[in-house]
C-alpha positions as CSV (number, residue, x, y, z in Angstrom):
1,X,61.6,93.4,68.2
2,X,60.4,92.7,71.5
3,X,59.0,89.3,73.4
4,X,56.8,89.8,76.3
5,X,55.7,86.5,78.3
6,X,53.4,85.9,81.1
7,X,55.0,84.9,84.3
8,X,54.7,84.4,87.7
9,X,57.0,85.5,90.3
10,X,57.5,86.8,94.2
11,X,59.3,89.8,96.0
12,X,59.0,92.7,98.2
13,X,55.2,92.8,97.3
14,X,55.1,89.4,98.9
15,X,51.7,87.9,98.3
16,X,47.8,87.5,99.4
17,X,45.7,85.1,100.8
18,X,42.5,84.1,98.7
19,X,39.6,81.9,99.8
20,X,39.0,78.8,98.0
21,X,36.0,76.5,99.1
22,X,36.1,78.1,102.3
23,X,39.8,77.8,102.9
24,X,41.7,80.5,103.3
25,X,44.9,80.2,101.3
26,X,48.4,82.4,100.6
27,X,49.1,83.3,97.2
28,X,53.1,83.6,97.1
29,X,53.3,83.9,93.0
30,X,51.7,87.6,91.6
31,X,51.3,87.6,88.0
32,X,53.8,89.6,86.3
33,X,54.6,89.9,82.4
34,X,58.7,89.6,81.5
35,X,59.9,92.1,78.6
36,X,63.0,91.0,76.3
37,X,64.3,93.7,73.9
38,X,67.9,93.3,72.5
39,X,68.8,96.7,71.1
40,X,71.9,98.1,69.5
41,X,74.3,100.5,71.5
42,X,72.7,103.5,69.6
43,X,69.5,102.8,70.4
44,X,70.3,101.5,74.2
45,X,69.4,104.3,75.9
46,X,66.4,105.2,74.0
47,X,64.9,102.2,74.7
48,X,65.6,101.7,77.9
49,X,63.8,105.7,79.1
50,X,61.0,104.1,76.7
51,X,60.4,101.4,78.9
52,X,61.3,103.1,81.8
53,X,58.5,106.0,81.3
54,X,56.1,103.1,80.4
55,X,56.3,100.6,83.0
56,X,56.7,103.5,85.8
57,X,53.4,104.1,88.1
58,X,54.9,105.3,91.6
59,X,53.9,102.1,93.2
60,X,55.1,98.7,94.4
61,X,55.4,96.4,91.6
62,X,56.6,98.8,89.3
63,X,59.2,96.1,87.9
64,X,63.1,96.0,87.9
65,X,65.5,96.7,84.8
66,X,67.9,94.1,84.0
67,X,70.4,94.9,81.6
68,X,72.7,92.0,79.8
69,X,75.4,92.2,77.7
70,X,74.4,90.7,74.4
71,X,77.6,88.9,72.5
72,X,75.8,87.9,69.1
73,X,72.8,88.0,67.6
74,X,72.2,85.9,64.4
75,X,69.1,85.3,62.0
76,X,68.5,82.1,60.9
77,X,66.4,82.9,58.2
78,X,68.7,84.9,56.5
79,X,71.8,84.6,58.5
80,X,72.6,87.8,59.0
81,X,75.2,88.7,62.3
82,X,75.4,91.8,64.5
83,X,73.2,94.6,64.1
84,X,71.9,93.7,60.9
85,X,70.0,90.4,62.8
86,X,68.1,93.1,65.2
């Protein structure tokens, strides 16, 4: 499975100014969209070149990778642990 969520958020692309009204303004927030996958070991490294090769255009704004250790993973439907809950 996978979540991906609208957000907002600033870095090295900094931001823009926009004119509202007549008033010049700066945007500091871009748009961005945040990607959660939890993935097994055996399929770790698949997924990350997947969504490496995807997200990758050459440009500013390309995105980071962060990678967190996951200690457990439970379904609450059925209540299954481990890998069996991915």
């Amino acid at each position: 499975g996978i979540t991906v969520t609208e957000v907002k958020g600033f870095g090295r692309q900094k931001g823009h100014t926009e004119l509202y009204r007549g008033a010049e303004y700066q945007v500091d927030f871009l748009p961005k969209l945040k990607i959660e996958c939890a993935v097994d070991n055996a399929a770790f490294d698949a997924a990350l070149e997947a969504i490496m090769s995807a997200a990758a255009t050459g440009k500013v704004g390309d995105g980071k990778v962060f990678v967190i250790g996951l200690e457990q993973a439970i379904r609450i439907r059925t209540g299954e642990i481990g890998t069996d809950a991915l």
